[in-house]
N, C-alpha and C positions, 0 to 999 in steps of 0.2 A: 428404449426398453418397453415403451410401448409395443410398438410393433414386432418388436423381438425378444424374449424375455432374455436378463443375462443367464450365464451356465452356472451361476448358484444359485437363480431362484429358479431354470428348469430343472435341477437336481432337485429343488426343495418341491416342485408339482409332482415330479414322477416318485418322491417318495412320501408324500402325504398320500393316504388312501383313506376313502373313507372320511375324509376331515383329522386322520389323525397320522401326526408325524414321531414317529420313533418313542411309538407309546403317550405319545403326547396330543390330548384332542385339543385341536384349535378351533377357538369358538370367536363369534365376531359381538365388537358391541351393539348392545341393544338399541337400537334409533326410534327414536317417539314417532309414532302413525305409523312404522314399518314391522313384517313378520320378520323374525329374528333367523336368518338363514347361517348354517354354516358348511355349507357346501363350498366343492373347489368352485361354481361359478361365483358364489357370494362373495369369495376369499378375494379370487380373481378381479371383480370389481371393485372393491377395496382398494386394492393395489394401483387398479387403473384411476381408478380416483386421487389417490396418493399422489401419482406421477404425475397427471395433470393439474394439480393445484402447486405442485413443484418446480415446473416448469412455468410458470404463472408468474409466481414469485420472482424467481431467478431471472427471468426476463425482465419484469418490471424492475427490478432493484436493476440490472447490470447492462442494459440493452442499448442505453444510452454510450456506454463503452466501449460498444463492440463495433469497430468502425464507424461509428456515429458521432454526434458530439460528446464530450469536446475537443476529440483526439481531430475530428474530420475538419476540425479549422484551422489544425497545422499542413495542410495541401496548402494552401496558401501561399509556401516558403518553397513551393516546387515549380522551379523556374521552369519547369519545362512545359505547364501549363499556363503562362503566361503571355498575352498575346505578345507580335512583335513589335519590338519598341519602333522601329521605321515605319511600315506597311500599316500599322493599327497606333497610333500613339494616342489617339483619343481613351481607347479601350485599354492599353498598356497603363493609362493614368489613374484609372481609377479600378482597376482590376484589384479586387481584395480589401477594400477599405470594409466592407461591410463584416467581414469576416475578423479583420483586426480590429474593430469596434465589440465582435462579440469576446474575443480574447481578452479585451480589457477590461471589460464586466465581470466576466468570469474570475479573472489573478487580480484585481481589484484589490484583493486584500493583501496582497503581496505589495502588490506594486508604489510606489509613491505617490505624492500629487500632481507631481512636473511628467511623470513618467505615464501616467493614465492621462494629462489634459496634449499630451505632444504626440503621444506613440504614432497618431494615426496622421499625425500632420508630417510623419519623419516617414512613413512606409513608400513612396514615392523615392527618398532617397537613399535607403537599401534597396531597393528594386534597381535604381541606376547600379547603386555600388555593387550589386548580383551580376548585373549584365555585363558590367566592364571586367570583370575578375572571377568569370566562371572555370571553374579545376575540372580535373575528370571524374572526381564523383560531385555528388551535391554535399557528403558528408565535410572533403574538401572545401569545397567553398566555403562552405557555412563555419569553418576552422579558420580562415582565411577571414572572414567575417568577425571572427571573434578575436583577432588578434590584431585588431588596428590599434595604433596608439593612442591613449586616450588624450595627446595634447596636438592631435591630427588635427587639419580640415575636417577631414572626412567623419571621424570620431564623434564631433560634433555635433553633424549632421542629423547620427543613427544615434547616439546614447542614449534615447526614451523609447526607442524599438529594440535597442538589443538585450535588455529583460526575458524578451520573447523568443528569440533566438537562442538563447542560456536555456530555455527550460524547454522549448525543441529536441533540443541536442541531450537534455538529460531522463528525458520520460524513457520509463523501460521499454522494450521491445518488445520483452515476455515475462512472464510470469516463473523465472527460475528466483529471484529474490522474497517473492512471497510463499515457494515452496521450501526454501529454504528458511525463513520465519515460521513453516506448520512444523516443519522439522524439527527444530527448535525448540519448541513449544510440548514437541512428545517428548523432547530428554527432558524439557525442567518439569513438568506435571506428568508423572508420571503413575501408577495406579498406586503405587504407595503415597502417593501426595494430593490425591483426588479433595483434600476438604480446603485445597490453598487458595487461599482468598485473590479474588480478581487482579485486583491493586498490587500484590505481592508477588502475580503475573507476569503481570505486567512493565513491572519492575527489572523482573530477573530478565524477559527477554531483551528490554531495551537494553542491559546490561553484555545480555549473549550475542545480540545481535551487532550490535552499534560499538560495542568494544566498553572501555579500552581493555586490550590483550593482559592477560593477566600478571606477563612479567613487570607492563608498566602500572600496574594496580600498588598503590602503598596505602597500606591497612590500616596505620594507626589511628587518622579520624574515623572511620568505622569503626574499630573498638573503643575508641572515644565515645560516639554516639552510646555505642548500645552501654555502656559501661555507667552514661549517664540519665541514658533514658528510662530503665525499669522503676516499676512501682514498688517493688523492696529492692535489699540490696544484693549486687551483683557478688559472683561469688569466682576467683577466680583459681584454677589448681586444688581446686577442692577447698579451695580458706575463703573466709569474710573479705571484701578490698575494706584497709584501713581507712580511716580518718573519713573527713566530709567529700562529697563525689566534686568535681570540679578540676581544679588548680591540682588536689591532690593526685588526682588520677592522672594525668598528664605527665606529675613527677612521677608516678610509677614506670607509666611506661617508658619513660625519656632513660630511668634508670636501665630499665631490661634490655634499652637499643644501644646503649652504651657497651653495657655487660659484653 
């Protein structure tokens, strides 16, 4: 956008004249030590300011993600950059330790005690068990890799490395699950509901997103909750609930599922 405006903010240049858009004059704010301009180059700077303190951001926050780390220390598990185990086996040996030493820093919080103090002393023998058992994809192997028995030889070997293999195989590829969570997010807050509190949010998506599907949903603890939780008393079909909130309310509804 720098270099090229988009086609709604060149519509919005060719019909501001003068500084003023569709009877509307745009003035810019006043900055201390500066004259206060509101012309299209003033406006125009602004903007350009805008986009580059944007870009600024955006990079700093996400730059580390964009083929960089920590996604760039799962190469590691791509045998096809490995030297070869005959011809190179000094280099075949110790190829990637350093990179699975940073993977363990990193899922550290995930990971166990045995499985953070072994991982790296086990990476030598998935690397054998890769080379003896390569499929025609890598997604193959690495399937193949995940399906040993846990009361194998081999099992053994790998069990404090394949953590890492599990969460290889499960990082997105793209970003369709997080547009489908903005999605989301525009049905449950929507401009009739602009004052809903973050928490309440946040709630419902984990709700929309994460399940469970509605037919497996049973309501009665949630009309429990809320039936017990208000500051006066709940009123239900238009009447008072009788008696004390608790034990009583429970026999209500226990009656009505009956009914």
């Amino acid at each position: 956008m720098k270099t090229r405006r988009g086609k709604h903010l060149r519509k919005f240049e060719r019909d501001c004249v003068d500084g003023n858009y569709r009877g509307v004059t745009i003035t810019r704010e006043q900055r201390r030590g500066q004259p206060r301009g509101d012309g299209p180059d003033a406006i125009n700077g602004d903007i350009d300011d805008l986009l580059t303190d944007s870009i600024f951001f955006l990079e700093e926050r996400f730059i580390k993600y964009l083929g960089g780390e920590p996604h760039s220390f799962f190469n590691v598990f791509n045998y096809n950059l490995w030297p070869d185990k005959d011809t190179e086996a000094e280099q075949f040996r110790n190829y990637g330790e350093e990179q699975i030493e940073s993977l363990v820093n990193l899922y550290d919080p995930l990971l166990t005690e045995e499985e953070c103090e072994n991982a790296v002393d086990q990476w030598l023998d998935i690397k054998l068990f890769v080379n003896r058992n390569k499929k025609r994809t890598m997604l193959e192997t690495y399937e193949k890799v995940m399906t040993v028995l846990p009361d194998s030889e081999d099992y053994e070997k790998m069990k404090y490395i394949l953590p890492f293999v599990n969460i290889m195989l499960t990082i997105s590829p793209s970003t369709a699950e997080c547009e489908r969570g903005f999605s989301s997010m525009n049905r449950v807050k929507s401009q009739g509901r602009s004052s809903m509190a973050q928490a309440t949010l946040q709630n419902l998506l984990r709700v929309n997103v994460d399940g469970p599907k509605s037919n497996d949903f049973s309501s009665t603890n949630s009309v429990i909750h809320w039936l017990n939780s208000g500051r006066g008393t709940r009123h239900t079909l238009g009447h008072r609930c009788p008696g004390p909130r608790g034990p009583r309310i429970r026999n209500i509804i226990s009656d009505s599922d009956s009914d």
